[in-house]
C-alpha positions as CSV (number, residue, x, y, z in Angstrom):
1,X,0.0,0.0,0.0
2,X,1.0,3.3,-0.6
3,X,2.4,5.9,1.7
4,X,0.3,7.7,3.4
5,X,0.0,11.6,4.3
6,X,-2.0,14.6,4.5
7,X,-2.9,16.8,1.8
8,X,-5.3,19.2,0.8
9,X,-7.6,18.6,-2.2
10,X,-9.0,21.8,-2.7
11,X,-8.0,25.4,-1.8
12,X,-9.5,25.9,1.6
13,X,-10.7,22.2,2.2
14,X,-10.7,19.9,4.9
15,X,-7.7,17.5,4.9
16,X,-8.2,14.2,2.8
17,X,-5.9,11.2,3.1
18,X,-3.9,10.8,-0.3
19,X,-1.2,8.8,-1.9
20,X,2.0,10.0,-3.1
21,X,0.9,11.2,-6.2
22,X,-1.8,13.5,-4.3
23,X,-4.3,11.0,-5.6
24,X,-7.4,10.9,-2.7
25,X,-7.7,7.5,-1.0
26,X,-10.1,8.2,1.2
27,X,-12.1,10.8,3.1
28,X,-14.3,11.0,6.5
29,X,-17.5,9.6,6.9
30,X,-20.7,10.6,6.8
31,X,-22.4,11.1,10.0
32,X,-25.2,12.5,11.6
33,X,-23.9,15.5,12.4
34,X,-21.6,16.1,9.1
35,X,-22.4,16.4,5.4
36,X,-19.0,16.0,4.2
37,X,-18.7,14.3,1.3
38,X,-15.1,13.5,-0.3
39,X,-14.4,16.9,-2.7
40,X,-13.0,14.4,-5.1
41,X,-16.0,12.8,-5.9
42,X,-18.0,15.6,-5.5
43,X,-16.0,17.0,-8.0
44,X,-16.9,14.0,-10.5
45,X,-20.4,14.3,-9.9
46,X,-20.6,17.5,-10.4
47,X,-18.1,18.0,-14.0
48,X,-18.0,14.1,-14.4
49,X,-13.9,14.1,-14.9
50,X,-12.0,13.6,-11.9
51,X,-9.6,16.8,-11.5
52,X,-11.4,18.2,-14.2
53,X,-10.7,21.4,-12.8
54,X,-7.1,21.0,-12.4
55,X,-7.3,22.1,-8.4
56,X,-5.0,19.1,-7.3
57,X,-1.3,19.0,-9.2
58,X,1.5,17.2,-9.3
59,X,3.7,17.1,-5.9
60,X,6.2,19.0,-7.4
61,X,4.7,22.0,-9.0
62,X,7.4,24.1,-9.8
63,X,8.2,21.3,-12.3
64,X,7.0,20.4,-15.3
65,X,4.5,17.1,-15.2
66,X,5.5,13.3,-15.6
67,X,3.7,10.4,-15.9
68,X,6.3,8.3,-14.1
69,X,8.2,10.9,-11.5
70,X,5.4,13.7,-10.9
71,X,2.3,13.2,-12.0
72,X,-1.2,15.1,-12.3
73,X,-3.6,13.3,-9.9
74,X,-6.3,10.9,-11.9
75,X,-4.6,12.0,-15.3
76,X,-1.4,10.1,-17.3
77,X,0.7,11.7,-19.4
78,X,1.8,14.3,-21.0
79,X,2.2,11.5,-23.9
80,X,4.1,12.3,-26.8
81,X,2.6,11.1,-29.9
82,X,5.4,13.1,-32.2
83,X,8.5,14.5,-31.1
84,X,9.4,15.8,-27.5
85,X,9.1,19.5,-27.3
86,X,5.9,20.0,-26.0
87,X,5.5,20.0,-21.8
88,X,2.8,20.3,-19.6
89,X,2.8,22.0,-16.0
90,X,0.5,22.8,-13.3
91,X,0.2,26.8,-13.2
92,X,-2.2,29.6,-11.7
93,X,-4.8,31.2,-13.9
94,X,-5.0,35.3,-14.3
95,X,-6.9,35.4,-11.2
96,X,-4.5,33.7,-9.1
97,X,-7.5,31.6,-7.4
98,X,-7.6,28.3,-9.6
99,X,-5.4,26.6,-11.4
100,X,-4.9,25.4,-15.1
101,X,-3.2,22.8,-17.1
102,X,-0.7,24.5,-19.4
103,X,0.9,22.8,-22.4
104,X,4.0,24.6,-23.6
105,X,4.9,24.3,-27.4
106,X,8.9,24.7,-27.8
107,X,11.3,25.0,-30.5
108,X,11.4,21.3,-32.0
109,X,10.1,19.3,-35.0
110,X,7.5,19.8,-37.2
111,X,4.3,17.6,-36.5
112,X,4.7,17.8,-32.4
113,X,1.9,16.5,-31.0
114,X,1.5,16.0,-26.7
115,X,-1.6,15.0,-24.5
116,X,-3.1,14.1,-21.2
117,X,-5.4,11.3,-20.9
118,X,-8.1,10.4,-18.6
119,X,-10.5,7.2,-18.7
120,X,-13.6,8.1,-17.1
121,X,-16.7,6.0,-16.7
122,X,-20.2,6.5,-18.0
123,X,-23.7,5.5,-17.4
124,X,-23.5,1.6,-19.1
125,X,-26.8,2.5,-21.3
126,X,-27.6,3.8,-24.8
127,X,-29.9,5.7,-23.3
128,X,-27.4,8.5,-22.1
129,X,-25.0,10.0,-24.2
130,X,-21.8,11.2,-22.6
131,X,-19.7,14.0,-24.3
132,X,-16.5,15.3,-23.3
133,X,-16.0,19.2,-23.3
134,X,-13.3,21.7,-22.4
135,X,-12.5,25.5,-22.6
136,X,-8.8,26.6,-23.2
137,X,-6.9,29.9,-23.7
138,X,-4.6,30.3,-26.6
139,X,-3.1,33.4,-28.0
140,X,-4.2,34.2,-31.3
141,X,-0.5,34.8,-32.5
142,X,0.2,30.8,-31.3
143,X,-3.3,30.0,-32.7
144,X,-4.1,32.3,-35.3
145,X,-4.7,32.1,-39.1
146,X,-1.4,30.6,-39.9
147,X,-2.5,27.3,-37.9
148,X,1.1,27.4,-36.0
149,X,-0.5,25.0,-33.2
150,X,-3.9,22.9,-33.1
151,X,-5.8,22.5,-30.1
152,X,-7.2,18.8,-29.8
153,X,-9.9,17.4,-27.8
154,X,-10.4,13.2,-28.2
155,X,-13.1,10.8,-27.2
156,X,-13.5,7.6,-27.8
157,X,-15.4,4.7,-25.9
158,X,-14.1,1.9,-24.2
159,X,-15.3,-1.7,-23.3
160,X,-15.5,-2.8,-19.4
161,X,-12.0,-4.0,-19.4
162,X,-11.3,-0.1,-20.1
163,X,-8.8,-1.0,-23.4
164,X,-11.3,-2.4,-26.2
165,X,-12.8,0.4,-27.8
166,X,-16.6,0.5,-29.3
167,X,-17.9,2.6,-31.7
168,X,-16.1,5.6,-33.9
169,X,-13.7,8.2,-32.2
170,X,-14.6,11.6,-32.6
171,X,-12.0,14.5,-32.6
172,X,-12.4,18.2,-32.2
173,X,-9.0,20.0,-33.8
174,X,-9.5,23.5,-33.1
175,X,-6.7,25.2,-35.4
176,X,-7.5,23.2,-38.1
177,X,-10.5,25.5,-39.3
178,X,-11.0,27.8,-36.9
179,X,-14.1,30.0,-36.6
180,X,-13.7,33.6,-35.4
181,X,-12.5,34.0,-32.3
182,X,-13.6,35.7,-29.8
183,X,-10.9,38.5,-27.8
184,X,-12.3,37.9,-24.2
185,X,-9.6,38.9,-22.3
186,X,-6.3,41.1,-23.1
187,X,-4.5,38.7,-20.0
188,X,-5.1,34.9,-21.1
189,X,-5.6,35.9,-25.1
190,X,-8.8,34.0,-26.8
191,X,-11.0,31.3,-25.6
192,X,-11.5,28.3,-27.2
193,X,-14.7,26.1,-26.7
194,X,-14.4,22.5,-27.3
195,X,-17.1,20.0,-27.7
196,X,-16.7,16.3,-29.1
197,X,-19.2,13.4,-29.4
198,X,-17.4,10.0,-28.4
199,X,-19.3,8.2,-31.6
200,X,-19.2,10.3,-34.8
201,X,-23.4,8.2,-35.9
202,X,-24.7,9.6,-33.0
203,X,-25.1,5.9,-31.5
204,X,-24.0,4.8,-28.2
205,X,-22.4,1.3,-28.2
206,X,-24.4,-0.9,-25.6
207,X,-21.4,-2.6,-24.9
208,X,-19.6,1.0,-23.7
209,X,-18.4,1.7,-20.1
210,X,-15.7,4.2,-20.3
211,X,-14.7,6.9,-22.3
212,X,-11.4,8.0,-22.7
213,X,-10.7,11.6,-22.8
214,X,-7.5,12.9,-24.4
215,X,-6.5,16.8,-25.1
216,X,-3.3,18.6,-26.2
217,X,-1.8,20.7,-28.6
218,X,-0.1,19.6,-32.2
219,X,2.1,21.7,-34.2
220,X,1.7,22.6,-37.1
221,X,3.9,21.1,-39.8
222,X,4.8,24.3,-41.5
223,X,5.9,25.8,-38.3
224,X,8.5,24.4,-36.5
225,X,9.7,26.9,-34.5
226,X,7.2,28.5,-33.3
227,X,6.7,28.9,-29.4
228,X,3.8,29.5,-27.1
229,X,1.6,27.9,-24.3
230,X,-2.3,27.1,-24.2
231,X,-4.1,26.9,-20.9
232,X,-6.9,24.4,-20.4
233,X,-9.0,25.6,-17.4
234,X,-11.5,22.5,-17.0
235,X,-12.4,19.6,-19.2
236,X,-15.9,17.9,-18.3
237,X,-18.6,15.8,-19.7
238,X,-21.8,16.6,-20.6
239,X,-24.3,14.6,-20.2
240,X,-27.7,14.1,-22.3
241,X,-30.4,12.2,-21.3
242,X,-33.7,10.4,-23.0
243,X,-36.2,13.4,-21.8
244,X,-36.6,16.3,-19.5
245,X,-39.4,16.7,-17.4
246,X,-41.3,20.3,-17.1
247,X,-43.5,21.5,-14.4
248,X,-46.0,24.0,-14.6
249,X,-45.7,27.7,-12.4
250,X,-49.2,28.2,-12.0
251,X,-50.2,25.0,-10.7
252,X,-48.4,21.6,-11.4
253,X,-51.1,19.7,-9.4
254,X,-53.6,20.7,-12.0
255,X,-51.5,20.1,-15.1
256,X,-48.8,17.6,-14.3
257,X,-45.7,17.9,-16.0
258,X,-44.7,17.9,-19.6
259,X,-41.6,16.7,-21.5
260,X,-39.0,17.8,-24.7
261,X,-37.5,15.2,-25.7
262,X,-36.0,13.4,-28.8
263,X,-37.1,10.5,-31.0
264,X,-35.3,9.4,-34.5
265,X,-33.7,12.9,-34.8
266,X,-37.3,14.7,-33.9
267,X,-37.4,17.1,-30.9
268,X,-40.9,16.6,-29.3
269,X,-41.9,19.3,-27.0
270,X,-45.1,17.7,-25.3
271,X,-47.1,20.0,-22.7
272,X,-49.2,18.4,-19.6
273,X,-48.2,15.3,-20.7
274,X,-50.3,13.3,-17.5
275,X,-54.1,15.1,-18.8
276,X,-53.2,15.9,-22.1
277,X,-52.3,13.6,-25.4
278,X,-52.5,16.2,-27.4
279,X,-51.3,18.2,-29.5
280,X,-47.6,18.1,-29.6
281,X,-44.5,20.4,-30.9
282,X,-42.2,18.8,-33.8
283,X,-39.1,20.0,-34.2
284,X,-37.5,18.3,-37.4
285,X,-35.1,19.6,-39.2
286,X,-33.7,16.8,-42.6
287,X,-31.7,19.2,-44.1
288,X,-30.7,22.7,-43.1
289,X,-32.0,24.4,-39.8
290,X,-35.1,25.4,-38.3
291,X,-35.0,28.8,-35.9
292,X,-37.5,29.5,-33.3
293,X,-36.9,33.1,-32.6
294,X,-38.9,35.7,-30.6
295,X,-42.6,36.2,-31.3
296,X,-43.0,37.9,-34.2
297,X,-40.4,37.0,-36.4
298,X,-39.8,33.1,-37.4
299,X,-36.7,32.6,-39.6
300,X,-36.7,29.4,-42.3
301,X,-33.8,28.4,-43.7
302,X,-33.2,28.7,-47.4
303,X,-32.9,25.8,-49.3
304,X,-31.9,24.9,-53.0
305,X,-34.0,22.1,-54.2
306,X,-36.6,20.6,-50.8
307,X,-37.2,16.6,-50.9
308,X,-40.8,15.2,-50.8
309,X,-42.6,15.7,-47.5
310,X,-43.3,12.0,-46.1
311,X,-46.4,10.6,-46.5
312,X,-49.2,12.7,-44.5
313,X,-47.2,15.1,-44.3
314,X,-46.9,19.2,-46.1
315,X,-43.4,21.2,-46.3
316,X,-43.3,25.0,-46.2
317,X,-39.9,26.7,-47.0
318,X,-37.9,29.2,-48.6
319,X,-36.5,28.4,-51.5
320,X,-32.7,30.5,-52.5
321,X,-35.3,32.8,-54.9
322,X,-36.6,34.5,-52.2
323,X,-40.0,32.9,-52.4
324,X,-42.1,30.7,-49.8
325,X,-43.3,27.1,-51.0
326,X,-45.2,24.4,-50.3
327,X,-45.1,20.8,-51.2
328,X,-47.0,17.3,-50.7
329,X,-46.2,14.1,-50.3
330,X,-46.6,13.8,-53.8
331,X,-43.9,16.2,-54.3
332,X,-45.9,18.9,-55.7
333,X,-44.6,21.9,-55.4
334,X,-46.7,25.4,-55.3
335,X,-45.4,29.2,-54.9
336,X,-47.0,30.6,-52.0
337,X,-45.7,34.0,-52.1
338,X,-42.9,36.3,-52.4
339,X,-43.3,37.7,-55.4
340,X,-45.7,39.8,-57.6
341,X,-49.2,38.6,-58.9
342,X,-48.1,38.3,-62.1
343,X,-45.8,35.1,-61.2
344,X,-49.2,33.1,-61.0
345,X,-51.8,31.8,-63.0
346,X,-54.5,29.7,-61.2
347,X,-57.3,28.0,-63.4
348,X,-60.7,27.1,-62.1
349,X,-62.0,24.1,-64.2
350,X,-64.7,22.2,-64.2
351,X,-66.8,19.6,-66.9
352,X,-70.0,21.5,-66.9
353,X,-73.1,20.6,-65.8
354,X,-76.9,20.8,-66.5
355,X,-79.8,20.7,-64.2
356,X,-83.1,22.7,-63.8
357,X,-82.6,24.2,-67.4
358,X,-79.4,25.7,-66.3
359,X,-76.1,24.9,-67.8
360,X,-72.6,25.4,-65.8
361,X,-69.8,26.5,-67.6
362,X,-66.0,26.2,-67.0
363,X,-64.2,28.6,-65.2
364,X,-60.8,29.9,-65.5
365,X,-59.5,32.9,-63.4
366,X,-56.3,34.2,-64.6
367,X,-53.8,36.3,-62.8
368,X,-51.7,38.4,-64.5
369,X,-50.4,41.7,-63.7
370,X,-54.3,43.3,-63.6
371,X,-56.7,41.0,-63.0
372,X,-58.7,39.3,-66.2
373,X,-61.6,37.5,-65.3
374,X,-63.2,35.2,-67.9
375,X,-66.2,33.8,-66.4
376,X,-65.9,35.1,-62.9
377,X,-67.1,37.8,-61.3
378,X,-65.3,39.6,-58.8
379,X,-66.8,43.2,-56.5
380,X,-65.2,45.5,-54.0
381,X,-67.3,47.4,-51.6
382,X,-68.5,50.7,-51.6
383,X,-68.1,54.5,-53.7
384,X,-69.5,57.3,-52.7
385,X,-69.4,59.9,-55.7
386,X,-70.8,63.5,-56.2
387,X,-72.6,64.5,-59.6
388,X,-73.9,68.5,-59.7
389,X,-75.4,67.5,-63.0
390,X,-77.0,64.9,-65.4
391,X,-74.8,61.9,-66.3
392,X,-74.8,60.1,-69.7
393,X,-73.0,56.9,-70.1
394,X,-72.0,57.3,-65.7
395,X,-68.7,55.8,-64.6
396,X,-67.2,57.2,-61.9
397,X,-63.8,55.7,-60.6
398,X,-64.4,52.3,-59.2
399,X,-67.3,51.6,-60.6
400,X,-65.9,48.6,-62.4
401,X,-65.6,47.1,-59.6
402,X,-68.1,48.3,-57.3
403,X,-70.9,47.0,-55.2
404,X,-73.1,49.6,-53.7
405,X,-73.2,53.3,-54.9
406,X,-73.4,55.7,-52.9
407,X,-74.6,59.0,-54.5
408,X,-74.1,62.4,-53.4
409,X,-76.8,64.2,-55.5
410,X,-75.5,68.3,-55.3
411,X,-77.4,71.6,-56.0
412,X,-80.7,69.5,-57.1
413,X,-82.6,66.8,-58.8
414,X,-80.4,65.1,-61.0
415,X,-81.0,62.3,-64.0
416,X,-78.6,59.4,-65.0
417,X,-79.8,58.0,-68.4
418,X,-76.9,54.8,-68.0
419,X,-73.8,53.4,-66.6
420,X,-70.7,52.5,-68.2
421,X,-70.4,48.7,-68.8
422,X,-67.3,48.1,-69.4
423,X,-66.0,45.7,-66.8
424,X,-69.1,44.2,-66.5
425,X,-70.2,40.7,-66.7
426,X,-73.7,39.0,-66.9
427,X,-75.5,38.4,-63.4
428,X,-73.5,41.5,-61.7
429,X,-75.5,43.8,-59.1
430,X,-75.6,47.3,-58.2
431,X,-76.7,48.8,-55.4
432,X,-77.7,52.6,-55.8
433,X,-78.5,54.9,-52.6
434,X,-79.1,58.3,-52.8
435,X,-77.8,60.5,-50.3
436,X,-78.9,64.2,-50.6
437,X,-82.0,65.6,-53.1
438,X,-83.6,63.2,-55.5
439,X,-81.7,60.8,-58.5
440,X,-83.8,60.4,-61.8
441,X,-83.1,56.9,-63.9
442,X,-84.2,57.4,-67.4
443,X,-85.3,54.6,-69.0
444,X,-83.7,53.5,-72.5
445,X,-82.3,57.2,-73.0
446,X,-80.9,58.0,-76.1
447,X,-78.4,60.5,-74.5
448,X,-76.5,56.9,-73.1
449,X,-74.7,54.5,-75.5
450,X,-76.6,51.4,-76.6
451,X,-75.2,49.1,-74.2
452,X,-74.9,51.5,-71.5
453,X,-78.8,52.5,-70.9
454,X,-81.3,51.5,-68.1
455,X,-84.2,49.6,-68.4
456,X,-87.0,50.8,-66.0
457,X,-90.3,49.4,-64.3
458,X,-93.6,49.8,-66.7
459,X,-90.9,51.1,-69.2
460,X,-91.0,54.5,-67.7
461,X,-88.4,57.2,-65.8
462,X,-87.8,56.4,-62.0
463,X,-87.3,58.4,-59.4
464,X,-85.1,57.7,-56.1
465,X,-85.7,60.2,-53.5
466,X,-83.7,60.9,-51.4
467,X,-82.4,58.5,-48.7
468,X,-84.0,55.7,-50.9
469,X,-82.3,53.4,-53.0
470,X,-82.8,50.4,-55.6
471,X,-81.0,47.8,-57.3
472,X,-79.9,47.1,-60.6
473,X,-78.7,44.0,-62.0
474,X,-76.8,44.1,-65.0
475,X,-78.5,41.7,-68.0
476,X,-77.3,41.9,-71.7
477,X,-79.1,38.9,-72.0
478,X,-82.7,40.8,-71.5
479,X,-81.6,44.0,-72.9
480,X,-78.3,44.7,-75.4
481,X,-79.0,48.2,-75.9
482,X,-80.5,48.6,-72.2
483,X,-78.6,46.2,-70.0
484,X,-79.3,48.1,-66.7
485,X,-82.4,46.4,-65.3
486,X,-84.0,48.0,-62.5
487,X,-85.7,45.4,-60.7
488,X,-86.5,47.2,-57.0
489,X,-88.0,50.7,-56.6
């Protein structure tokens, strides 16, 4: 057994008993009157890597660290994969209150490549993935765009007998491709984020008890002399798990609790899932990404050329022309907006049909640029126009289109003797109210275009006083040269 003595595991802590290598063998028990639990595996519960945070260090600090002669408690290494100029040490961060693990990247051979290694368990079930993570600081002149050193976090899962591996190692090389970095702090230089999935198909072996964690710094091959350190502050694991379970504010009695969680790459956001079995949130995202933003504003990713929805199913996206679609599941595709009317034409069809003596024609609407209707008929609301004298052949603006009429007879009694037709199909109506003083419809009037003229009861003038009104209904059919048939006084 190894010697024994006394050393601190943690700034500040009680004393644990540890072996030579400052490795914690024990700690006190728990009784009734103490909550202690050892700070060593507290710290594993709570980052899941033991001396994630680097707090415990080699015996000798001043020196650098040694697998064999002075080690970092619960990690091996440094290990040299290429060449020897790349060391590791135990050193303060820019606060002074914590501590980091610094690799130090000397003059040497191209290709240098160092790291520490840690085998850590995990959860022995596919239902939870485990993913190691760390945050270093590099300078960007060490870093930087000409790739003089790679930052390099490892995973890959292990069997029970904590050699065998299982599944595909994943590695993060940050250097490689860097994204932008961010400046965070003049003192420690940039910060660099570092995520990798132990499996690169997103499958955890069932057979996987371990992962091994290994991170470190590789030079680059064009740049063998170049010199600088990186700090790692804390490596951990992250944890994911099958579903989270969400409780309501108000009242959680009432509603019981709902879940998010995922199933065949689908996120599933399910509220009150105890009452309730419906409806649910989907989250799927095949191709590109899907943002959920503030309420709003929703943003849909762009795509070039959208696969068939499956079956049941309708897509809506934006296509790289600007333009919103939607597709079935029988992949076809329609335009549903984005640009200008005269991008669509829609047709109305039909085979006809005959009942009661009528007959039912085909329909087409077309839409391009203005509006041409063959076949349909189409009104907007209201006018209100003022005539101060008699009106032949009457079309004010809007009257193409218009409903209801409502005059504003000025001075005195005035006469219409017919309305302009153009624009006007068989079966349309027209609503006339007069306003102020009295409107005179002439019947058949000569002063109005044939074609434009009204025909009146008994064949005779008509006269709407005022606040009275009458309807008109426009007929060719009846009447070519008097189309305007009054049929209400």
């Amino acid at each position: 057994m190894p010697d024994w003595i006394d050393q601190p595991l943690l700034s500040g802590a009680i004393q644990q008993r540890a072996d030579s290598a400052g490795n914690i063998m024990g700690g006190p028990g728990i009784s009734d009157a103490s909550t202690v639990i050892d700070p060593r595996l507290a710290e594993w519960v709570q980052i899941g890597v033991f001396n994630g945070a680097f707090e415990r260090g080699p015996q000798d600090a001043a020196n650098n660290i040694e697998t064999d002669s002075n080690p970092l408690p619960d990690w091996s290494g440094p290990t040299q994969v290429s060449g020897g100029a790349i060391t590791c040490s135990w050193v303060n961060d820019s606060s002074g209150t914590a501590k980091n693990l610094r690799f130090t990247l000397n003059p040497g051979a191209a290709g240098d490549e160092a790291y520490m290694e840690q085998i850590v368990p995990v959860p022995h079930s596919s239902a939870i993935t485990s993913a190691p993570f760390a945050i270093a600081y590099a300078p960007t002149a060490l870093i930087g765009t000409a790739l003089n050193a790679q930052v390099i976090l490892t995973s890959q899962f292990l069997q029970a007998d904590q050699t065998t591996t299982t599944g595909a190692a994943a590695t993060y090389s940050y250097g490689a491709s860097p994204p932008t970095f961010t400046q965070i702090d003049a003192r420690t230089g940039d910060v660099l984020n570092l995520g990798t999935y132990p499996n690169t198909t997103g499958v955890v072996p069932l057979d996987a008890a371990f992962v091994r964690i290994r991170i470190g710094i590789k030079r680059n091959t064009a740049a063998a002399t170049d010199t600088g350190s990186v700090d790692i502050t804390d490596c951990r694991i992250q944890r994911g798990d099958i579903q989270a379970l969400l409780t309501d504010s108000a009242d959680s009695a009432t509603y019981g609790y709902g879940s998010v969680f995922q199933a065949s790459g689908t996120i599933w956001v399910v509220p009150a899932n105890v009452t309730h079995t419906s409806p649910y949130i989907q989250v799927a995202a095949a191709t590109g990404d899907i943002n959920l933003v503030q309420i709003g504003a929703v943003n849909v990713q762009e795509v070039a050329a959208p696969g068939t929805p499956s079956a049941g199913k309708y897509s809506i996206y934006a296509k790289t022309d600007g333009k919103l679609y939607g597709k079935n599941d029988a992949g076809t595709e329609l335009a549903l907006g984005g640009g200008a009317l005269t991008d669509h034409t829609h047709a109305v069809t039909g085979s006809g049909a005959t009942g009661g003596g009528a007959t039912v024609n085909p329909v087409t609407l077309n839409v391009s640029g203005t509006a041409t209707l063959a076949g349909a008929i189409v009104q907007s609301g209201v006018i209100a126009p003022t005539i101060n004298a008699n009106q032949n052949d009457y079309g004010p603006a809007g009257f193409a289109t218009s409903s209801i009429m409502a005059i504003i007879v000025s001075g005195a009694t005035r006469t219409i003797t017919g309305f302009d037709s153009t624009g006007w199909v068989e079966g349309q109506t027209l609503i006339i109210q007069v306003r102020t003083n009295d409107l005179v419809l002439s019947h058949n009037s000569a002063s109005s275009a044939s074609g434009n003229r009204l025909g009146c009861p008994n064949a005779a003038a008509l006269t709407v006083r005022q606040g009275g009104g009458v309807m008109l209904v426009y007929a060719p059919s009846i009447s070519a040269a008097a189309p305007w048939r009054v049929t209400s006084p």
